[in-house]
C-alpha positions in Angstrom: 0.0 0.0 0.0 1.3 3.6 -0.5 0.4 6.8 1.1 0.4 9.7 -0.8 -1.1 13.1 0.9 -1.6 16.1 -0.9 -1.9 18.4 1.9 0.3 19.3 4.9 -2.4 18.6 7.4 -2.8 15.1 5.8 0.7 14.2 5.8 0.9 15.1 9.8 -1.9 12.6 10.6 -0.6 9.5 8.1 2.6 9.8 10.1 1.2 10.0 13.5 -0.5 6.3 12.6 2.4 5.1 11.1 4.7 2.1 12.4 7.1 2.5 9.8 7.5 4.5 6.5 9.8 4.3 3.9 9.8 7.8 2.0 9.9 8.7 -1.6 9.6 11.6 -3.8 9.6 10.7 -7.4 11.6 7.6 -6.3 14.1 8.5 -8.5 17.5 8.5 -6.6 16.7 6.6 -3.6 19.8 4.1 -2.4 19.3 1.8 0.7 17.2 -0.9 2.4 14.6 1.0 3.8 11.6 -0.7 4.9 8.7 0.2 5.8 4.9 1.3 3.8 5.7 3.4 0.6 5.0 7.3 2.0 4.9 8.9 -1.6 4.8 13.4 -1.4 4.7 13.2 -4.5 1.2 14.9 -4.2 2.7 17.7 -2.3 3.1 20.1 -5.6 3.1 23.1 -6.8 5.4 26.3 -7.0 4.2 28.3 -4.5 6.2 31.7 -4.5 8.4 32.7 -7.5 9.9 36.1 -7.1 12.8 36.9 -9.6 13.6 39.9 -9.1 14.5 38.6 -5.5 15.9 35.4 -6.9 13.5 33.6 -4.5 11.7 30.4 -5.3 8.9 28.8 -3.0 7.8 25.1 -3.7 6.3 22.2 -2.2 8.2 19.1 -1.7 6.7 17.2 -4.1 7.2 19.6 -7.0 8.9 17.9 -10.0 12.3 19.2 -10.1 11.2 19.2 -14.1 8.4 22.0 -13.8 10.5 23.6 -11.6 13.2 23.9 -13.8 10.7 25.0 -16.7 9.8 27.9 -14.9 13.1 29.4 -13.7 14.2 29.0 -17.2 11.2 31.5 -18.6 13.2 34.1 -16.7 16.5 33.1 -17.6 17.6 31.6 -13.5 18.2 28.6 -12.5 18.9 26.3 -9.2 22.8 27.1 -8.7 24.0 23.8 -7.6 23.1 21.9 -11.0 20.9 18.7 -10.2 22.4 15.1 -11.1 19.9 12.9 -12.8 20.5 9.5 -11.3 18.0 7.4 -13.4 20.0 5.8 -15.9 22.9 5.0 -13.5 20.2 3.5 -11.1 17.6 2.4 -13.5 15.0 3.9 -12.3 12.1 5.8 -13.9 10.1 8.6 -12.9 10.3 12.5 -12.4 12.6 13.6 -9.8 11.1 16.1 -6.8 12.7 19.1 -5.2 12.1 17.7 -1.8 13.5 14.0 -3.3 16.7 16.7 -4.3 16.9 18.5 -1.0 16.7 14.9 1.2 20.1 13.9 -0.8 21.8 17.1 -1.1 22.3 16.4 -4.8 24.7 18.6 -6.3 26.5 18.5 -9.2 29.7 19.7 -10.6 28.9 23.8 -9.9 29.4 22.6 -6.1 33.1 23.6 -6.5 32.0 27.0 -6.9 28.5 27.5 -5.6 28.2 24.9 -2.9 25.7 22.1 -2.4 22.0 22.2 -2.1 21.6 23.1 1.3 23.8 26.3 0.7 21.3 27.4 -1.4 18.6 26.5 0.9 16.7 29.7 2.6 13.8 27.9 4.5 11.9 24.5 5.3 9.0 22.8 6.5 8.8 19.4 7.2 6.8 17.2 9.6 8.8 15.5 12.1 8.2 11.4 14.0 5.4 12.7 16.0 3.4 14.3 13.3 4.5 18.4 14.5 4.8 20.7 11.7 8.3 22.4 11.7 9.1 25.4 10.4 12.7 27.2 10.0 14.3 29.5 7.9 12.8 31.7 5.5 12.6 33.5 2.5 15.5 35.9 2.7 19.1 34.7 3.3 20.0 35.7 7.1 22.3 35.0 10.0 20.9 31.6 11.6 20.4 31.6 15.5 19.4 28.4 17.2 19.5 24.9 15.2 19.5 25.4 11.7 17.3 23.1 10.4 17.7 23.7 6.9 20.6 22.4 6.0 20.3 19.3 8.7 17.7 18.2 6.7 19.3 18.6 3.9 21.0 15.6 2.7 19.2 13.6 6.2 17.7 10.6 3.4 14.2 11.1 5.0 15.2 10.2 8.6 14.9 13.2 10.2 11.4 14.1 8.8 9.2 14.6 6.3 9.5 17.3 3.8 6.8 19.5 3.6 8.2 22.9 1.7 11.6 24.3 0.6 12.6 27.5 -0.1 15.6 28.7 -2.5 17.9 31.4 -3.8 18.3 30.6 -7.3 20.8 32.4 -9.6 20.7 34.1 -13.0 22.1 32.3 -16.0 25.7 33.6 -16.5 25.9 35.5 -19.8 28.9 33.2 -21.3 30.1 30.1 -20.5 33.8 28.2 -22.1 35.3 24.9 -21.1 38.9 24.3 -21.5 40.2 20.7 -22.5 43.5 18.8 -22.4 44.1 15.4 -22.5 46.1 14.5 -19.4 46.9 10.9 -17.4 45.0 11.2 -14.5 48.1 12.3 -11.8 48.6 15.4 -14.3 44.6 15.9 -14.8 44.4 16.4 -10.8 47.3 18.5 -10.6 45.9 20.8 -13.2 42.8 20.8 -11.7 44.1 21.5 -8.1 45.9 24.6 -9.8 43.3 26.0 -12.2 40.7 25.9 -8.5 43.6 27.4 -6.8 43.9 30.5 -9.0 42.4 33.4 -8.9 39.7 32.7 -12.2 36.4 31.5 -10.4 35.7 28.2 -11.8 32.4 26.5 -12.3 33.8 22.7 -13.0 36.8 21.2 -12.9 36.6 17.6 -13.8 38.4 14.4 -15.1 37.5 11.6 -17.2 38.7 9.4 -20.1 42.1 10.8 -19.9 40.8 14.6 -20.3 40.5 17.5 -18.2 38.0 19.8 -18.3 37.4 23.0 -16.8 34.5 25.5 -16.9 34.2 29.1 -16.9 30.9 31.0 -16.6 29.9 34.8 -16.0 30.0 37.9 -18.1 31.7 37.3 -21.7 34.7 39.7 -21.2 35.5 38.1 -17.9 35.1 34.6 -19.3 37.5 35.5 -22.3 40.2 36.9 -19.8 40.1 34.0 -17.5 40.2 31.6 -20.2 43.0 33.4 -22.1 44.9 33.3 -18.6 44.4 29.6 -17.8 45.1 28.8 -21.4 48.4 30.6 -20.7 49.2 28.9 -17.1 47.9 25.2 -18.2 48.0 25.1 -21.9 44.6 24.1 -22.0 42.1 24.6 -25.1 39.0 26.0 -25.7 36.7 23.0 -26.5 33.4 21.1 -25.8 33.2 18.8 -23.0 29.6 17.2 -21.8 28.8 18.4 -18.6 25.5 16.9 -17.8 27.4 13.4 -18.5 29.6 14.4 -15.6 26.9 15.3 -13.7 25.1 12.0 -14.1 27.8 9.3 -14.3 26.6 8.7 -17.6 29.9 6.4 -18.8 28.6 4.1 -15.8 24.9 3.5 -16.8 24.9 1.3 -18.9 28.0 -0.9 -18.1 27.5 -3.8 -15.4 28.7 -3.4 -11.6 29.0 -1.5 -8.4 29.5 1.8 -8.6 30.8 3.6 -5.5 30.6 7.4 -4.8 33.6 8.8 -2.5 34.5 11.8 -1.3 38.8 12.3 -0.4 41.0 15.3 -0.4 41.9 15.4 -4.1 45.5 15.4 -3.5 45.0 11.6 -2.8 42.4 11.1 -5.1 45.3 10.0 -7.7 47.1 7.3 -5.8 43.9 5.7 -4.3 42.2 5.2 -8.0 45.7 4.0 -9.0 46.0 1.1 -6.1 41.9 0.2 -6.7 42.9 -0.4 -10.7 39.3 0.3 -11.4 37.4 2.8 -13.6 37.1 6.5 -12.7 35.1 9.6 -13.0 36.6 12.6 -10.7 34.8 15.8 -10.5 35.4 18.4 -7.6 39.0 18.8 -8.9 39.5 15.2 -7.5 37.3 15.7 -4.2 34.3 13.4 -5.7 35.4 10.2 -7.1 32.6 7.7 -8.9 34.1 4.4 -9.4 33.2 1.5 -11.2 33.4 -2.1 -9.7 32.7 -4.6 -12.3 33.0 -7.7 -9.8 31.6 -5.9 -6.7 34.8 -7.5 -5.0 37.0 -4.5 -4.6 37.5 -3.6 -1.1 37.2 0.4 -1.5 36.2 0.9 1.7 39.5 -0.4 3.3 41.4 1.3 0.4 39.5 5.0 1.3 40.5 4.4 5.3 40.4 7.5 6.7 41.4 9.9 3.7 37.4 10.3 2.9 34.1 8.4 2.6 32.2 6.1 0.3 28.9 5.6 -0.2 27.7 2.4 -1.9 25.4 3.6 -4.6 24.5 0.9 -6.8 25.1 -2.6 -5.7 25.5 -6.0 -7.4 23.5 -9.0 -6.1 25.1 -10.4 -3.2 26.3 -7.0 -1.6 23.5 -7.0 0.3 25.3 -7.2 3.9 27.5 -4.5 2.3 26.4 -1.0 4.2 25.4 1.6 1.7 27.3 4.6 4.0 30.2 4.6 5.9 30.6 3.8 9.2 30.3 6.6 12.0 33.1 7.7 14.7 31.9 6.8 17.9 31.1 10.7 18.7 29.4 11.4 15.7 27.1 8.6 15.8 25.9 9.5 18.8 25.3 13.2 17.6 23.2 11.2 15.0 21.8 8.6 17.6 20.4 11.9 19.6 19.3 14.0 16.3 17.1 10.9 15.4 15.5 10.6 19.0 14.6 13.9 19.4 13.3 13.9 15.4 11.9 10.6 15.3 11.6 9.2 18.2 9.8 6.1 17.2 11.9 5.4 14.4 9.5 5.3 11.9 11.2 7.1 9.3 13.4 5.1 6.7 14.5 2.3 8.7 17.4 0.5 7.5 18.4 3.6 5.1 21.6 4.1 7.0 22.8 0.7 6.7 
């Protein structure tokens, strides 16, 4: 059976008579063994403020990331922190919802610049274990006193609560935008990429695969032709195309059979840990976030990423079932997460299993 409110006031009471609930938006990038009866929000829709001359965008949680997208485009804005699309890497079909978005903090290659989804996150509401309506933030971007809300929730996988409403600051689309290409091994690539963030040009991408580099400029044309003159000049870089949304998406991975993994390092180690795995690779983030492909599923990368960085099991093979999706907790952080989840949900009703 699957619950699907369309008001806030409905959602409240489903959850207060729940036992357990395993929450969805569009369904569309959902990783884990949560269990539980299907709470779908995706009937939670509809744009609700749009103010562009504030940059200020005001939907419901079930809003398709689609229509939202539609609508910021009629004024030339858009969300900042450029949206993955993880259906063809995860096989899944269906139309992706802002609140499905804000729950995994997806956020694409931009994120080097512009931060993640919860940076651009002004507000909330959600609906917490007991079935209270929470509000926090707002509309405007201000100084946060107290918890702030917003961006726990953001990237919480549904644990935490129930996503009602989101609010954004969205940003104009930038006048011009160039990407620079090389083809480099991957050691170079990473060094490159390390320098061109480290300079003073603003970059919007900085990424490596197939044996190429790629970085992206965006902003006013003049600006975007000095930086890329310079970087040309301190890289030897050239202008060229490179396919960002297949960046964004892991698109080289969807269609070829394995695990893929998603980790997060310091990009000055991202090099020698790909090298000692032997496996595929897709680095974005200037070698922060690595994708990696695991045709066997037998790879240890967990062991391999020790305490350099994290990695999350995003699509597994049959038989990694006993294989945890995220990464162990310290000791003190999983009790911060332990106490965040009883005073949230303190029946545990929401997503069990996700986190393992």
């Amino acid at each position: 059976m699957t619950m699907r409110p369309r008001t806030e006031a409905e959602l409240s009471e489903m959850i207060k008579g729940a036992q357990a609930l395993r929450v969805q938006g569009g369904g569309t990038r959902r990783i884990g063994h949560a269990v539980g009866e299907i709470l779908d929000t995706s009937g939670l829709s509809g744009v609700q403020l749009y103010e562009p001359g504030a940059l200020t965008l005001v939907a419901l949680a079930g809003t398709s990331l689609a229509e939202i997208e539609a609508l910021l485009a009629t004024e030339r804005q858009r969300l900042a922190f450029e949206v993955p699309d993880m259906r063809g890497l995860l096989g899944r079909k269906g139309a992706s919802t802002i609140g499905g978005v804000v729950a995994a903090n997806a956020s694409g290659p931009r994120r080097v610049q512009l931060g993640a989804c919860r940076d651009a996150l002004l507000g909330v509401r959600f609906v917490d274990g007991r079935g209270d309506v929470i509000k926090n933030g707002g509309r405007v971007m201000k100084n946060v006193t107290g918890y702030d809300l917003v961006k726990l929730l953001a990237g919480s996988q549904g644990t935490l609560g129930v996503l009602s409403e989101v609010s954004f600051k969205v940003q104009a689309v930038p006048e011009a935008c160039v990407t620079l290409t090389a083809a480099r091994d991957l050691p170079q690539g990473l060094a490159d990429l390390r320098a061109a963030l480290g300079s003073p040009y603003d970059i919007s991408g900085a990424a490596w695969m197939a044996g190429r580099v790629m970085i992206r400029l965006e902003g006013m044309a003049g600006s975007v032709a000095y930086r890329a003159e310079r970087l040309q000049d301190l890289l030897g870089f050239e202008a060229g195309a490179a396919d960002w949304a297949a960046i964004r998406d892991v698109t080289a991975f969807a269609d070829k059979p394995g695990a893929v993994w998603k980790l997060s390092i310091k990009p000055t180690e991202a090099a020698g840990l790909i090298d000692r795995l032997g496996l595929e690779a897709i680095c974005d983030w200037g070698g922060g976030l690595i994708w990696l492909l695991d045709p066997s599923g037998q790879s240890d990368v967990r062991a391999a990423v020790g305490a350099t960085g994290q990695a999350s099991l995003v699509r597994a093979l049959p038989g990694m079932e006993r294989v945890p999706v995220f990464p162990p907790e310290p000791a003190a952080i999983a009790a911060l997460t332990a106490g965040l989840r009883a005073k949230f949900d303190p029946r545990g009703i929401f997503n069990p299993g996700m986190m393992v």
